[in-house]
N, C-alpha and C positions, 0 to 999 in steps of 0.2 A: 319414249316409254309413256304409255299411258297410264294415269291414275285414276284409282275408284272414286267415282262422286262420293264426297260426304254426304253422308245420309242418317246415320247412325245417332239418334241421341239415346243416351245415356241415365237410366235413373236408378241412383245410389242407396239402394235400404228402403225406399218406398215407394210404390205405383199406385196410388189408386184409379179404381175403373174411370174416374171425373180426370184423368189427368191422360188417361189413353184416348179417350171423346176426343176431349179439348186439342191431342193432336191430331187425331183424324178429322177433325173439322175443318182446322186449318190446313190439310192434306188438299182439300174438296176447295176449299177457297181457294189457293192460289198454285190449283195444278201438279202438286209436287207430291214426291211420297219419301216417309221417312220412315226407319226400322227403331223399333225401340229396342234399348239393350236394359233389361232387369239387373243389377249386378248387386249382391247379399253376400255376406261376410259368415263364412263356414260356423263361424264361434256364436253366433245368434241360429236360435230356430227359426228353420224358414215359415214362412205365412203360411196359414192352414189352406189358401188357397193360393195356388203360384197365378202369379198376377199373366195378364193379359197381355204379354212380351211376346215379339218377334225369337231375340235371341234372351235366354237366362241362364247367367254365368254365376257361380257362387265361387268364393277362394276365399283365404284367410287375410284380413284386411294387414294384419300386423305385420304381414311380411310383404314390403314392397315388391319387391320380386313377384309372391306371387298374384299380384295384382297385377303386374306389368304382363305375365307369361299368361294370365287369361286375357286380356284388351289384347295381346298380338298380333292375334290374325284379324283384327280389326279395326286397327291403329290408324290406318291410311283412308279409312272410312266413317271415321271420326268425327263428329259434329260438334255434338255439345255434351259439357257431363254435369248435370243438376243432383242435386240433395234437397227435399224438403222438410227436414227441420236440420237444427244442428247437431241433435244429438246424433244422429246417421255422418254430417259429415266428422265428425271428430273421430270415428272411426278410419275416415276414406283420408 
């Protein structure tokens, strides 16, 4: 059985545009491509502008579950999962 290249990173509550560059630069330096996934927690309002994501998934952070049933179909393609500050991960 074949699996999907990881590819998929992950950012938890925050994107900014300096942080979609920064991976598309290094997309250009070493060949590669990577999907970004936006993931935002239903119980906060989303950003007046939805960030510059491949894939954006919103769910309710407090229920593991449904945190698990959004990442699903994309589990196997999994790369990395960041947070930049901590108040974002203390939700995740």
């Amino acid at each position: 059985m074949r699996h999907p290249k990881k590819n998929i990173l992950v950012f938890v509550m925050n994107l900014k545009p300096r942080m979609v560059d920064d991976v598309r630069r290094y997309e250009a330096l070493h060949g590669q491509r990577y999907r970004i996934l936006y993931l935002h927690d239903t119980r906060v309002r989303p950003p007046a502008q939805q960030p510059d994501a491949d894939i954006y998934l919103r769910c309710d952070f407090s229920k593991p579950e449904a945190v698990q049933e959004a990442l699903a179909p994309y589990a196997e393609e999994l790369l990395a999962v960041t947070c930049r500050s901590e108040a974002g991960l203390a939700r995740f």
